[in-house]
N, C-alpha and C positions, 0 to 999 in steps of 0.2 A: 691649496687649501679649499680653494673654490667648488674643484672637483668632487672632492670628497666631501663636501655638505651635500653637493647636488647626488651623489650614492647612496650616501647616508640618508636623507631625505628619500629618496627611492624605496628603500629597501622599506622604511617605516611604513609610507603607503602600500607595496606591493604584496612584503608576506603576511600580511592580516588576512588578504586574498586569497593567497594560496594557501595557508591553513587553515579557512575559515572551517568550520564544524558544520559537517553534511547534517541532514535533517532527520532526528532522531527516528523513523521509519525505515530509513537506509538499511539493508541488511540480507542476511537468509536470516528465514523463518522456515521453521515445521511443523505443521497441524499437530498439535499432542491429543488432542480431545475433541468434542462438540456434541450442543446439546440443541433440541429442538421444542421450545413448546417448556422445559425446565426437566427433562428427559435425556438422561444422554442417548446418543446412536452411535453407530460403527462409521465409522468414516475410512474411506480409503486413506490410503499415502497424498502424502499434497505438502509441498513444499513453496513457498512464494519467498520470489526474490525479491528487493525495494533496490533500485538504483538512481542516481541523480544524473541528470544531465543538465548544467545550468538552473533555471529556474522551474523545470520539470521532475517529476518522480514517473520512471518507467516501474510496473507492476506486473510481475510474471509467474504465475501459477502452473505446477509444473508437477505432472503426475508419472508414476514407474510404470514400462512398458518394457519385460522383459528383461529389466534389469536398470533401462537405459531410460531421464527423466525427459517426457516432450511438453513442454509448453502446450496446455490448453486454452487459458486466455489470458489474454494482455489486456495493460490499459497503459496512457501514458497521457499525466495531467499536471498541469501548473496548482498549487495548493492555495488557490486564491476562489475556487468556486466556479470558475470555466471550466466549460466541458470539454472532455475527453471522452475520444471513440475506445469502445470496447471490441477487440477483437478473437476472433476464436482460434483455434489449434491451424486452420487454413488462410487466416487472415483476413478473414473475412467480418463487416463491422457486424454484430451482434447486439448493439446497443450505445446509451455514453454513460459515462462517470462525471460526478463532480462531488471534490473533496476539498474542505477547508479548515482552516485552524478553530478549535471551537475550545480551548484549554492547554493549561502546560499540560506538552504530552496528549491530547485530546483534538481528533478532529471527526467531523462530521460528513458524510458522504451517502450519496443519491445514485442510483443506479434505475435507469430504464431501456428496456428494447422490447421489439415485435413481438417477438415469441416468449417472453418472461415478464412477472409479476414487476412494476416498479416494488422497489425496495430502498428504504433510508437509514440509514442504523451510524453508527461509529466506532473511533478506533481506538483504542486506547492504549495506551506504552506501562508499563509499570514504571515508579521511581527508580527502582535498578536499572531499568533498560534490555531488562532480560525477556521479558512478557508482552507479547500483543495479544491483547484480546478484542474481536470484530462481532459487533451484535447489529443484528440485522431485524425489521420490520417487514414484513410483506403480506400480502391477500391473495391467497392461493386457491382457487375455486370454491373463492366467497367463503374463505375460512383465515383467519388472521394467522400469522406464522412469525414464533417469533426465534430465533437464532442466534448461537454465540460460537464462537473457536478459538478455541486457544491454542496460540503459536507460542512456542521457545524460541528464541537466538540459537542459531549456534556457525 
């Protein structure tokens, strides 16, 4: 009888663990749109993955070459507001990121490197869970830019 408290008791702590519910950013995503300034423009193909690793979210933006999608840049950041290095198609750092909870469904993120405008914008999930939409702030030779995109699930 002993036993089986002590499994039973187990299992109560363990599988809350193992199915805890990844973080609603988790996913593929597909660019379906984007606007610049309240204007739409043509956007290439762009697909971004979200995967979790522990208390990390890996980010991978991945464009069609030929058919086949490569990874242009990555990031990968704990969602508490520490930074994360941003890296390019070669791996090379490019900048960092930092992203954190700013609402249900709602976080906020900062992006700076060398060669590109710092930018601050955020993210936001729809109540379905079907929609991310990412809007972006930046100062682009001394002219303010402002950015949206809209990603589907699928």
């Amino acid at each position: 009888m002993k036993q089986k408290l002590v499994l039973l008791t187990a299992a109560i702590v363990l599988v809350p663990a193992v199915f805890a519910a990844s973080d609603p950013l988790v996913g593929t995503w597909r660019l379906e749109r984007q606007e610049v300034n309240g204007s739409q423009t043509k956007g290439e193909p762009l697909t971004l993955r979200i995967t979790q690793t522990g208390d990390k979210l890996a980010f991978a933006f991945s464009v069609p070459i030929n058919n086949v999608y490569f990874v242009s840049m990555s990031y990968s950041v704990k969602l508490d507001g520490s930074e994360g290095d941003v890296k390019n198609a070669n791996g090379d750092k490019i900048g960092t990121v930092e992203i954190k909870p700013s609402g249900p469904m709602q976080y906020t993120l900062t992006m700076k490197g060398a060669n590109r405008p710092a930018s601050s914008g955020k993210l936001i999930i729809s109540p379905d869970g079907k929609t991310l939409t990412s809007e972006t702030d930046a100062v682009q030779a001394g002219r303010s830019v402002h950015s949206k995109q809209f990603y589907s699930r699928y």
